[in-house]
Residue frames relative to the residue before (quaternion, step in Angstrom):
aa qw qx qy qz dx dy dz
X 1.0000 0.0000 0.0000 0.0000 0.00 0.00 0.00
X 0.6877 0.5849 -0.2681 0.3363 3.21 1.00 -0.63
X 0.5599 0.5669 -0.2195 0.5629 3.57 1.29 -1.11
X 0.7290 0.4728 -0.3497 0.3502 3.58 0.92 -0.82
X 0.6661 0.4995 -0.2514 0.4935 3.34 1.40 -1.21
X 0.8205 0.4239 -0.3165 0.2164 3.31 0.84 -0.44
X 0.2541 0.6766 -0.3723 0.5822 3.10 2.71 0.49
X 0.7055 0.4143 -0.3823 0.4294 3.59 0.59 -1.11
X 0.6565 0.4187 -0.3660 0.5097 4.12 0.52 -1.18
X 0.5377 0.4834 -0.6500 0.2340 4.03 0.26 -0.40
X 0.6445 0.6147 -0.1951 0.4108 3.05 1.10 -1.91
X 0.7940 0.2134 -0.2485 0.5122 4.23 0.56 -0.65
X 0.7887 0.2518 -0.4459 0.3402 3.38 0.51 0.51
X 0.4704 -0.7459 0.3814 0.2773 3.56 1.38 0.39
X 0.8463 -0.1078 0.1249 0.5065 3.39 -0.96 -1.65
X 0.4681 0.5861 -0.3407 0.5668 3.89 1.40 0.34
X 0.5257 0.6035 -0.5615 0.2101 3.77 0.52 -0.33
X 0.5378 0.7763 -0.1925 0.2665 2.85 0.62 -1.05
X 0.6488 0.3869 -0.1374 0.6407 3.46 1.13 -1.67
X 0.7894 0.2513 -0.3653 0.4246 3.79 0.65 -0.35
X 0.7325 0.3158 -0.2601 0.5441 3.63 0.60 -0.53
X 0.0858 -0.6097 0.7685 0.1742 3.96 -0.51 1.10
X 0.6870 -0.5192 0.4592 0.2182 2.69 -2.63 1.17
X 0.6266 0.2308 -0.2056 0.7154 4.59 1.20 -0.17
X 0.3024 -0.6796 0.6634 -0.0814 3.38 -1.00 1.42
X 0.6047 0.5222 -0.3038 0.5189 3.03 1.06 0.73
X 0.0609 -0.8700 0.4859 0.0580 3.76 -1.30 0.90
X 0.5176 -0.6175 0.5539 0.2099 3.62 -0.29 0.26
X 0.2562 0.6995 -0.6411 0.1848 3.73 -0.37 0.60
X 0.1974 -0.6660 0.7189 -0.0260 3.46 -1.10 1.37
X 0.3478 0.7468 -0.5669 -0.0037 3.88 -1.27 0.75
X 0.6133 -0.4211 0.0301 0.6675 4.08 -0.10 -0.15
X 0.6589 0.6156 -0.3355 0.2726 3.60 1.08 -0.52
X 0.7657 -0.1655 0.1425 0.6049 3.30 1.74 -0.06
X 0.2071 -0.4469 0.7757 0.3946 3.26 -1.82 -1.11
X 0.0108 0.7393 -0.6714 0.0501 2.96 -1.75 1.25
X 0.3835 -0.7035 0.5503 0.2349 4.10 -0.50 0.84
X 0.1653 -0.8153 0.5542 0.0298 3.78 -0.47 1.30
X 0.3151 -0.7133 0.5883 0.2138 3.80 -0.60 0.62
X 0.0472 0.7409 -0.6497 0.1634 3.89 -0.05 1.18
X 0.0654 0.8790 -0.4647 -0.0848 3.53 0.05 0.38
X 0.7878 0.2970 -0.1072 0.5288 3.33 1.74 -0.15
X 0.0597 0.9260 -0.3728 0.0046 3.49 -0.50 0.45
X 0.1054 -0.7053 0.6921 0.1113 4.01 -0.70 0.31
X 0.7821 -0.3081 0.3598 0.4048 3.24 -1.95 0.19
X 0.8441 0.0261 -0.1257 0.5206 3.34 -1.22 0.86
X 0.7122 0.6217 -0.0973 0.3110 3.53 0.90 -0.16
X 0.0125 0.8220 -0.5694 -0.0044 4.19 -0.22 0.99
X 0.0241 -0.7911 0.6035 0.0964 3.30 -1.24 0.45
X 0.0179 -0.7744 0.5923 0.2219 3.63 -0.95 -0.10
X 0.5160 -0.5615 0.5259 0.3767 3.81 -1.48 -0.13
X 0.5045 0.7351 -0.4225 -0.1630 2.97 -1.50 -0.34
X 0.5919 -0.7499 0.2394 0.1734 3.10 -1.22 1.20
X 0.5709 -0.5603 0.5978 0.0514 3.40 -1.46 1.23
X 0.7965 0.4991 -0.2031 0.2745 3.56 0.53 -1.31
X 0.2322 0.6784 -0.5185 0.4658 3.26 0.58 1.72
X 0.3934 -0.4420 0.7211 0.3605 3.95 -1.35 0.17
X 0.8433 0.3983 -0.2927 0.2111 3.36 -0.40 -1.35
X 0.3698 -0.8323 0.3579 0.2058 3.54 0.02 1.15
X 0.7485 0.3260 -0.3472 0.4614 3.24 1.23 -0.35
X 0.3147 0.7304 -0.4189 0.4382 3.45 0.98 1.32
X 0.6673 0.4539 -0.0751 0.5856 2.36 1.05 -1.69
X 0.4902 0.3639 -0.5576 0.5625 4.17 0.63 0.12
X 0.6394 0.6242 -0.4175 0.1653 3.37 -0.06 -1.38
X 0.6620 0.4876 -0.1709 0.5430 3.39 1.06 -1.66
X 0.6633 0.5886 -0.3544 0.2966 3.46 0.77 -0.84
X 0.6860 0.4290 -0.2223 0.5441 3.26 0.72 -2.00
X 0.5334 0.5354 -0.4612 0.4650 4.37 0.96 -0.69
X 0.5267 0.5545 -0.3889 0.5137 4.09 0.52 -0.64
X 0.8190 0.3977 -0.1299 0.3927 3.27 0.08 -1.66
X 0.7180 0.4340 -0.3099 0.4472 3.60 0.92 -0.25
X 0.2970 0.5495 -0.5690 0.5350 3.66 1.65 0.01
X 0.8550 0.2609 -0.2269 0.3866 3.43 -0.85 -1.76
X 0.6919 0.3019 -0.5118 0.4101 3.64 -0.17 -0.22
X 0.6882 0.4627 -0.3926 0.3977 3.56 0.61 -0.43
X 0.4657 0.5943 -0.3756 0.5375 4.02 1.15 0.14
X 0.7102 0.4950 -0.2900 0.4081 3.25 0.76 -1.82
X 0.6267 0.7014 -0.2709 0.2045 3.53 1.40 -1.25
X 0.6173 0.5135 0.0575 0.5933 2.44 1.59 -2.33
X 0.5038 -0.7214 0.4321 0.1979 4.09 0.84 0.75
X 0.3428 0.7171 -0.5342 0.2880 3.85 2.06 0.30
X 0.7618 0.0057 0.0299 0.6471 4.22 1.52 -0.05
X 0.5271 -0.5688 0.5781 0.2539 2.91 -1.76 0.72
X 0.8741 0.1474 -0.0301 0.4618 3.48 0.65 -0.69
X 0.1873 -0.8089 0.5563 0.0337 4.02 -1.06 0.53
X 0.1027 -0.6818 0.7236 0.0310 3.59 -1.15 0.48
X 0.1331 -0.6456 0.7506 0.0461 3.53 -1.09 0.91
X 0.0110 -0.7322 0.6683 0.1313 3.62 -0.91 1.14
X 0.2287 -0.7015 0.6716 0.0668 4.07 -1.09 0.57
X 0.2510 -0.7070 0.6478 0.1324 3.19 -1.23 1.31
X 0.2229 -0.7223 0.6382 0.1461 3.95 -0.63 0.88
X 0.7399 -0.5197 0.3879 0.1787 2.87 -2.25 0.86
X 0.4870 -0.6931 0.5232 0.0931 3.28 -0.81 1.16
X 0.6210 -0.4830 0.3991 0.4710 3.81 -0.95 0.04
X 0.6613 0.3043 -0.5486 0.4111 3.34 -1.72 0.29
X 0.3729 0.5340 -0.7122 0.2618 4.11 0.18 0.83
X 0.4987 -0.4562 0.5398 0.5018 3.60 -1.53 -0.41
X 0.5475 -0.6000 0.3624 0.4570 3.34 -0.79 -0.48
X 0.4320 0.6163 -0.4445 0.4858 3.77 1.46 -0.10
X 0.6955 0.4632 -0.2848 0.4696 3.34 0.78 -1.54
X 0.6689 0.4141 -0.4755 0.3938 3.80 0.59 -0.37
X 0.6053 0.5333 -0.4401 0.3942 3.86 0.95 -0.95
X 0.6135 0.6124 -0.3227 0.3800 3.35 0.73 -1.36
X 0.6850 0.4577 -0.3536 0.4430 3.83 0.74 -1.08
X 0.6047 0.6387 -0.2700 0.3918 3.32 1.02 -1.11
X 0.6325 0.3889 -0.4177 0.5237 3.54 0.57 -0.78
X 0.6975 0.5131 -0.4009 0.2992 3.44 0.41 -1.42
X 0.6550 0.4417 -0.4346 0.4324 3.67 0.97 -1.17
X 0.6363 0.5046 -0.5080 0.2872 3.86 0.43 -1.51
X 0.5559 0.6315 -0.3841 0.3803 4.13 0.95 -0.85
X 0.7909 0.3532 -0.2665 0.4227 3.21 0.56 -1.22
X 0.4345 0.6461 -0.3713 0.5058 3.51 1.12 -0.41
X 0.6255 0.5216 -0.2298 0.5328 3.68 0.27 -0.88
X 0.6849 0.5234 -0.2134 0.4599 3.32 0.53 -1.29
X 0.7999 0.2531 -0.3029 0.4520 3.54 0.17 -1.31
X 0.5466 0.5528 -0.4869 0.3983 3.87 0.94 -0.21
X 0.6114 0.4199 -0.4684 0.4800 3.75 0.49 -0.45
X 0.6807 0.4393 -0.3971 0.4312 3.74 0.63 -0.41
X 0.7128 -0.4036 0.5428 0.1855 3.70 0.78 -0.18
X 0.7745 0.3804 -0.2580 0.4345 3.48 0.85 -0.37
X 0.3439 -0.8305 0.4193 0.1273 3.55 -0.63 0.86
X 0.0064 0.7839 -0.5941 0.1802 3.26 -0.08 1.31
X 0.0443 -0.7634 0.6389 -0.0846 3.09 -2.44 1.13
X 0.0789 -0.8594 0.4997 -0.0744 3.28 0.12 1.05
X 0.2593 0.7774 -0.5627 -0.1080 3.33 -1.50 0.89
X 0.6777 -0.4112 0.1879 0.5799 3.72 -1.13 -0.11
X 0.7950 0.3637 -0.1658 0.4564 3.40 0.47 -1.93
X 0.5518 -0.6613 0.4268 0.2758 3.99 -1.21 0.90
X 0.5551 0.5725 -0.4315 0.4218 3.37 1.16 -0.96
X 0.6785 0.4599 -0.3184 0.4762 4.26 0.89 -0.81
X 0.6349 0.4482 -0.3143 0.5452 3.50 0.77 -0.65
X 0.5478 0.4198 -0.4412 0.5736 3.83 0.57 -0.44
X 0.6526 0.5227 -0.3935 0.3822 3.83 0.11 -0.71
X 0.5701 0.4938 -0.3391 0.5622 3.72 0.89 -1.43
X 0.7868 0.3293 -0.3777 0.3605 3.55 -0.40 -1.20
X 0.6874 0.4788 -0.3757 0.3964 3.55 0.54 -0.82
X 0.5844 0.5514 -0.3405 0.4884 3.51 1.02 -0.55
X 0.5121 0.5972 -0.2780 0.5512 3.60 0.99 -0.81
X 0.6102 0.6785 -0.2535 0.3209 3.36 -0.07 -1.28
X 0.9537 0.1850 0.1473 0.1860 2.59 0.55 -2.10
X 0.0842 0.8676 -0.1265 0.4735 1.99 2.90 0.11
X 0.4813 -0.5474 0.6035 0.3232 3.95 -1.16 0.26
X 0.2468 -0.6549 0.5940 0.3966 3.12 -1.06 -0.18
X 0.6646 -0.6087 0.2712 0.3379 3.39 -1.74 1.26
């Protein structure tokens, strides 16, 4: 998912990619609880984001990847690497059962809840070309 969105922002943000997509999606953060390597793959002024993906049956994957998203940016927000975060989630695509789609759904509507009480601003869809749109919109966005 990543390689795709970041083919799609080279191409919409031109001579700006750069300032939004660094070339290591990756940070370094040292505090008392450790050193930990954060997966930020996107960014705007005052601002980090990362991706992550939903698109799994298994629901408790699909936490895994979540609450792993959510601990980049809250752990940035913590460590003062930004004032602000966006967590963007790529959702499941057809061929679920339909339990497996209700089941994801609760799990996502929960985590959704979750990242609003934290403040973080998050958008998630199935197809990449819309999720490339959010982030790039995001991106390009003021900070709040």
């Amino acid at each position: 998912a990543y390689e795709s969105l970041r083919k799609q922002l080279k191409k919409s943000l031109d001579l700006d990619y750069e300032l939004h997509v660094p070339k290591n999606p990756y940070i370094d953060v040292s505090d008392s609880f450790g050193q930990e390597k954060l997966y930020l793959p996107f960014q705007r002024e005052n601002g980090v984001a990362t991706l992550a993906s939903a698109a799994y049956a298994d629901p408790y994957r699909v936490k895994s990847q979540l609450l792993k998203g959510f601990r980049s940016v809250e752990t940035a927000l913590k460590n003062n690497v930004s004032e602000d975060a966006a967590l963007f989630v790529v959702l499941p695509g057809e061929g679920l059962s339909e339990e497996a789609y209700v089941s994801l759904g609760k799990e996502f509507d929960e985590f959704y809840a979750f990242v609003q009480r934290h403040d973080i601003y998050m958008e998630s869809h199935e197809h990449l070309i819309e999720l490339g749109d959010s982030v790039l919109q995001w991106c390009q966005a003021n900070a709040a």
